[in-house]
mmJSON file of the N, C-alpha and C atoms, coordinates in Angstrom:
{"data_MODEL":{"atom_site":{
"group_PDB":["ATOM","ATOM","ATOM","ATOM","ATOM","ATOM","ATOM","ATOM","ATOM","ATOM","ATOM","ATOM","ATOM","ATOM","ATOM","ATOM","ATOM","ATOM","ATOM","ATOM","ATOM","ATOM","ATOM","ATOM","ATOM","ATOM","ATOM","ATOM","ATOM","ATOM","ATOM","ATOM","ATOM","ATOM","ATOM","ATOM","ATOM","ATOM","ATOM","ATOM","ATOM","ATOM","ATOM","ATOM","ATOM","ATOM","ATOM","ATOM","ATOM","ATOM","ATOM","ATOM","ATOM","ATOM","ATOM","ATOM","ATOM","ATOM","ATOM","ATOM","ATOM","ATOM","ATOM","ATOM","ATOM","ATOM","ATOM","ATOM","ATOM","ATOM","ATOM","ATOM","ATOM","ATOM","ATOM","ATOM","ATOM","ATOM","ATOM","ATOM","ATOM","ATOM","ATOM","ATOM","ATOM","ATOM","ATOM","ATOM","ATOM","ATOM","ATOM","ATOM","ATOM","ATOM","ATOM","ATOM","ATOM","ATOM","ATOM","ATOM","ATOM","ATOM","ATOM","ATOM","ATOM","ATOM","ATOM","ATOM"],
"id":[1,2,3,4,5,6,7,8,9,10,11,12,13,14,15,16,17,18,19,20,21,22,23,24,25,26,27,28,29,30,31,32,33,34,35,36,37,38,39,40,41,42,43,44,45,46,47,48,49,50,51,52,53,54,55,56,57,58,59,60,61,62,63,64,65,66,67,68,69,70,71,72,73,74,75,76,77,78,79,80,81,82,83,84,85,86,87,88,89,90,91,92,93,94,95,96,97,98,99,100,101,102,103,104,105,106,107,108],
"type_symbol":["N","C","C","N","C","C","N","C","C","N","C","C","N","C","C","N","C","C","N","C","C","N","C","C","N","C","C","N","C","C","N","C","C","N","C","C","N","C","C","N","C","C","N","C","C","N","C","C","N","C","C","N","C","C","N","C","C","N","C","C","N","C","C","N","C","C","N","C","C","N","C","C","N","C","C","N","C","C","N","C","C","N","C","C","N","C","C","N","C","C","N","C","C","N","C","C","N","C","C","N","C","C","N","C","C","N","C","C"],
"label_atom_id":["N","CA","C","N","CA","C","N","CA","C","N","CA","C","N","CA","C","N","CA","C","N","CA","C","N","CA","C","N","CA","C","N","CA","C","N","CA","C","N","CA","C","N","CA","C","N","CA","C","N","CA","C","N","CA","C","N","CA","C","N","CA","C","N","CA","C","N","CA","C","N","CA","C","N","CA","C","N","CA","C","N","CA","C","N","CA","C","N","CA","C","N","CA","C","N","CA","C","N","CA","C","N","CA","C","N","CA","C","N","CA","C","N","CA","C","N","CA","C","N","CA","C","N","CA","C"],
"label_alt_id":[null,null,null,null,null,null,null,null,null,null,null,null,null,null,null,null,null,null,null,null,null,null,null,null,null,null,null,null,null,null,null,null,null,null,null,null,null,null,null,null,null,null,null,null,null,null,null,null,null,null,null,null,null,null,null,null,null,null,null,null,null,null,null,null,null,null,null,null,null,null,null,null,null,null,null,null,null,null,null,null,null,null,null,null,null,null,null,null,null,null,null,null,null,null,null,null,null,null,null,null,null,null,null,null,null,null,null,null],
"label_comp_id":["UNK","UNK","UNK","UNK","UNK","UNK","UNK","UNK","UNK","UNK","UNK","UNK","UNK","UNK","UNK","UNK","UNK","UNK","UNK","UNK","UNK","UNK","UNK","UNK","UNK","UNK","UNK","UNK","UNK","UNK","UNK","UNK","UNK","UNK","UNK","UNK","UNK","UNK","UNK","UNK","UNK","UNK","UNK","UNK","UNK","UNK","UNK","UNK","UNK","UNK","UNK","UNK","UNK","UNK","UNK","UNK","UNK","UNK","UNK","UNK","UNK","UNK","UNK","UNK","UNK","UNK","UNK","UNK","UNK","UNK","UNK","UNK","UNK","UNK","UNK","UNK","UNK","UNK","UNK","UNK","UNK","UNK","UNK","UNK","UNK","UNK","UNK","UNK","UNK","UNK","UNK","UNK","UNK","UNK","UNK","UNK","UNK","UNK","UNK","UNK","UNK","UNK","UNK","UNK","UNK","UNK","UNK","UNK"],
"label_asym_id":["A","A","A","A","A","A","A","A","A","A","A","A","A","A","A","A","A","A","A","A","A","A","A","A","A","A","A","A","A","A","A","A","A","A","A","A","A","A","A","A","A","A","A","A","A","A","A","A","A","A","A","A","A","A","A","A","A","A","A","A","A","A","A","A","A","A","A","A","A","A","A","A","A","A","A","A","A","A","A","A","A","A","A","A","A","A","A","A","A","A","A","A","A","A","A","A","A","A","A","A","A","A","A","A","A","A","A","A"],
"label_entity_id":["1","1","1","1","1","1","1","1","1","1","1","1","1","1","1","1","1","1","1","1","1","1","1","1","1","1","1","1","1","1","1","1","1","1","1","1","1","1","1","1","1","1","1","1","1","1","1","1","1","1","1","1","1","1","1","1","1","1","1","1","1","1","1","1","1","1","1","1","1","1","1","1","1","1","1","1","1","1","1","1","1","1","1","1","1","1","1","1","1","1","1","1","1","1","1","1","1","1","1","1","1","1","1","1","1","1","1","1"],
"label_seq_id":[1,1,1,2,2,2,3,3,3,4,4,4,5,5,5,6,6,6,7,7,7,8,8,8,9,9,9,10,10,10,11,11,11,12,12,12,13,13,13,14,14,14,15,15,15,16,16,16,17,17,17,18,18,18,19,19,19,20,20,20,21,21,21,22,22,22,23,23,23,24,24,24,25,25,25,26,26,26,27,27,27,28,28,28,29,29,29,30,30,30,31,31,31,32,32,32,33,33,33,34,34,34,35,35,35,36,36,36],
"pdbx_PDB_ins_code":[null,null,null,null,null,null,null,null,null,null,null,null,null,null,null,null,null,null,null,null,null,null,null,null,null,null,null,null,null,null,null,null,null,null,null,null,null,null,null,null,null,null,null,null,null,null,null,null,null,null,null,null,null,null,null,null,null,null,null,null,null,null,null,null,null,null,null,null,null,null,null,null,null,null,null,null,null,null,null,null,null,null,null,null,null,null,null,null,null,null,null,null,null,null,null,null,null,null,null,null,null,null,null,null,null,null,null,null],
"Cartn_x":[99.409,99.504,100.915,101.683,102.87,102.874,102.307,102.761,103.799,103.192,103.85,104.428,103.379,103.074,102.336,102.986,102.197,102.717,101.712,101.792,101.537,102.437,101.875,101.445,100.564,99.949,100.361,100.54,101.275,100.617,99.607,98.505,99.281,99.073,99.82,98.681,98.487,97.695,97.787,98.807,99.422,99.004,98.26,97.69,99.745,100.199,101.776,101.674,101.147,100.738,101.733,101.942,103.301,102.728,103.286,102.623,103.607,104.04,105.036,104.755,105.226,104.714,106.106,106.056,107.29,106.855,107.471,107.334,108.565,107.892,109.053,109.398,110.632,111.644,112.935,112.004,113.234,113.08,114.041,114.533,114.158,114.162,114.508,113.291,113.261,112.13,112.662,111.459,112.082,110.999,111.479,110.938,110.514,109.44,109.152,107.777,108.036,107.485,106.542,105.069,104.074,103.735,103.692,103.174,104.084,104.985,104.708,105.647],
"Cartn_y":[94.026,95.448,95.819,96.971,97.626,99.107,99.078,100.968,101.808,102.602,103.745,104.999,105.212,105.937,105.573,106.229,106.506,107.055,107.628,109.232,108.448,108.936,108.835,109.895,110.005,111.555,110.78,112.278,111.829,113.17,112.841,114.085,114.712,115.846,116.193,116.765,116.801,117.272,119.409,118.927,121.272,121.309,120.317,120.628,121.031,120.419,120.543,118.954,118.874,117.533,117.413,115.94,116.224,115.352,115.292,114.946,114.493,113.049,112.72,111.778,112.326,111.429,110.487,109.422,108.224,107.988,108.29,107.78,107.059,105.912,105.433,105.74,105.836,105.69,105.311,104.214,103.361,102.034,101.856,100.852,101.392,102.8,103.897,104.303,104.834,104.952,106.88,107.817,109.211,109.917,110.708,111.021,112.463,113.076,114.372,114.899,116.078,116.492,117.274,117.209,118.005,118.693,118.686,119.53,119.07,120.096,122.024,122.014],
"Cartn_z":[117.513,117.635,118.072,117.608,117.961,118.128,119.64,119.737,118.742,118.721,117.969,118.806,119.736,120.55,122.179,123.287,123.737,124.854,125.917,126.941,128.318,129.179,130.44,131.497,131.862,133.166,133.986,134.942,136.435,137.033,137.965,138.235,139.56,139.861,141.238,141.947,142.876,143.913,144.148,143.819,143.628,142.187,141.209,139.894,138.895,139.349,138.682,138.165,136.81,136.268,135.134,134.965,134.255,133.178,131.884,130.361,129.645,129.534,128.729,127.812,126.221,125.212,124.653,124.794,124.256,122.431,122.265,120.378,119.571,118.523,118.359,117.465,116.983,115.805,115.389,115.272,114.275,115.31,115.605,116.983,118.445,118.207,119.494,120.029,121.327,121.904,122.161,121.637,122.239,123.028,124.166,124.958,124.701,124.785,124.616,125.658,126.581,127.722,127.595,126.891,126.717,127.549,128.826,129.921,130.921,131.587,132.016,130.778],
"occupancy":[1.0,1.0,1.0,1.0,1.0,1.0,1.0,1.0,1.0,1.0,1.0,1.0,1.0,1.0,1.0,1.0,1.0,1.0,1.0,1.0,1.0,1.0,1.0,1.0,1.0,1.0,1.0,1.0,1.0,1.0,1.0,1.0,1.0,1.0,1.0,1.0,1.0,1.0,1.0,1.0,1.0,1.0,1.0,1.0,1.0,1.0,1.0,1.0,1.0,1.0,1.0,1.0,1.0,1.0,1.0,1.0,1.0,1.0,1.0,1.0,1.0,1.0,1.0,1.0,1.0,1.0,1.0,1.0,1.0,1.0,1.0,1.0,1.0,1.0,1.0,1.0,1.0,1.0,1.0,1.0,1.0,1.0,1.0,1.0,1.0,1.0,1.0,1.0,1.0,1.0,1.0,1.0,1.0,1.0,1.0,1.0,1.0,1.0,1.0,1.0,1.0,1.0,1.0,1.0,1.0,1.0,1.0,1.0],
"B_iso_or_equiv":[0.0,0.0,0.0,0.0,0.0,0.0,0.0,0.0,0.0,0.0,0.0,0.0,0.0,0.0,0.0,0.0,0.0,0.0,0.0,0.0,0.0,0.0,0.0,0.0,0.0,0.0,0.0,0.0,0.0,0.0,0.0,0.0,0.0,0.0,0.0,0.0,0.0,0.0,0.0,0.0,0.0,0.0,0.0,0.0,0.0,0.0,0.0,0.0,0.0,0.0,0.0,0.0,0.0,0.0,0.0,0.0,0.0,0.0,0.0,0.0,0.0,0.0,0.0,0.0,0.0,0.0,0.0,0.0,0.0,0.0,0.0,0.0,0.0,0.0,0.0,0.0,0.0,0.0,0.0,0.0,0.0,0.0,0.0,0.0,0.0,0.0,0.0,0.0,0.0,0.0,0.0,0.0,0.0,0.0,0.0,0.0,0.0,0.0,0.0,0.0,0.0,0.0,0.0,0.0,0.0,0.0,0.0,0.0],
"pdbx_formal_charge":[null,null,null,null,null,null,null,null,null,null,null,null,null,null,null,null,null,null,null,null,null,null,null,null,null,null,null,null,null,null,null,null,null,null,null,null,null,null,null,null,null,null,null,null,null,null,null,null,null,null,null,null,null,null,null,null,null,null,null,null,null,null,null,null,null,null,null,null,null,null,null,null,null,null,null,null,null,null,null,null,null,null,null,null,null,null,null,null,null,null,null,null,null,null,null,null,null,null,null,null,null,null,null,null,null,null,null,null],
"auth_seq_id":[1,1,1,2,2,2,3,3,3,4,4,4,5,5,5,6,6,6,7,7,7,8,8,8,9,9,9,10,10,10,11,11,11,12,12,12,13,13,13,14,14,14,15,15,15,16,16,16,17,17,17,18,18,18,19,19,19,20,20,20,21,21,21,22,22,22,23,23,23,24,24,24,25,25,25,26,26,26,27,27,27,28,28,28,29,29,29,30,30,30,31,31,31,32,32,32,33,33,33,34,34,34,35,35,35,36,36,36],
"auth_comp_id":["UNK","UNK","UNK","UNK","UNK","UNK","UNK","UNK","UNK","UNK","UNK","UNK","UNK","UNK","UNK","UNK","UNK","UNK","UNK","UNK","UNK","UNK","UNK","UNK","UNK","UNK","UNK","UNK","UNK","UNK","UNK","UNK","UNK","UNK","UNK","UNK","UNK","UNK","UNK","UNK","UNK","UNK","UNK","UNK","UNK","UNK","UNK","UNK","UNK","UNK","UNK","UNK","UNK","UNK","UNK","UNK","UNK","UNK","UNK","UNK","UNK","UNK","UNK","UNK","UNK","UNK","UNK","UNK","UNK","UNK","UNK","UNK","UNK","UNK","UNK","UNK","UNK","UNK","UNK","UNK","UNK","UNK","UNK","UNK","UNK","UNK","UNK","UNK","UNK","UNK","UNK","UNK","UNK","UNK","UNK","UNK","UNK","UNK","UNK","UNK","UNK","UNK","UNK","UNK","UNK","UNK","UNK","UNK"],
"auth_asym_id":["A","A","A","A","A","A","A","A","A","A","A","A","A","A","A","A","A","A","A","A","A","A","A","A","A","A","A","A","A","A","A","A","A","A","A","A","A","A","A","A","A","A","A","A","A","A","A","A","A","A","A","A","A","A","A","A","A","A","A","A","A","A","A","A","A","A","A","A","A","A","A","A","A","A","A","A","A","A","A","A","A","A","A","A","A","A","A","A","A","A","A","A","A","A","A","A","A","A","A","A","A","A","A","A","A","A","A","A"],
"auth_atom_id":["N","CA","C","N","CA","C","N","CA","C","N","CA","C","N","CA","C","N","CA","C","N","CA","C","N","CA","C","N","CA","C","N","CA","C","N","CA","C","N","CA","C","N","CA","C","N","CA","C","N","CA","C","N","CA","C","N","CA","C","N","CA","C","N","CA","C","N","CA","C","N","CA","C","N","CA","C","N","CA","C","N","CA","C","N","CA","C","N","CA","C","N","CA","C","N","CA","C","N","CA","C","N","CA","C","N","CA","C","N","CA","C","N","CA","C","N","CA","C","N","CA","C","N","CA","C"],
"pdbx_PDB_model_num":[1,1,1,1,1,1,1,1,1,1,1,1,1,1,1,1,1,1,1,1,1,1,1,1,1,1,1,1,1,1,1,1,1,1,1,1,1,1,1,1,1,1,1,1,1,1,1,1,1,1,1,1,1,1,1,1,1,1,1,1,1,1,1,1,1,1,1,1,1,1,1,1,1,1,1,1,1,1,1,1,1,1,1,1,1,1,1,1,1,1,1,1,1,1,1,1,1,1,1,1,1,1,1,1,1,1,1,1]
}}}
C-alpha cells in the first residue's frame, strides 16, 4: 500500500479543532488546512 492521502485532527478542548489534509504529488507531499 502507498498513501495518497491522508488527514490529521487535532481536537481542542475551546472546540478550535484543527483539520489538515497531506496529499501527494508527484515526489511531494502538500499540505492543505480543511478546518478553521
Amino acid at each position: 500500500m502507498v498513501p495518497r492521502d491522508v488527514e490529521f485532527f487535532q481536537g481542542d478542548a475551546e472546540r478550535r479543532h484543527q483539520r489538515l489534509l497531506y496529499r501527494r504529488v508527484g515526489l511531494d507531499w502538500v499540505r492543505e488546512r480543511l478546518w478553521p
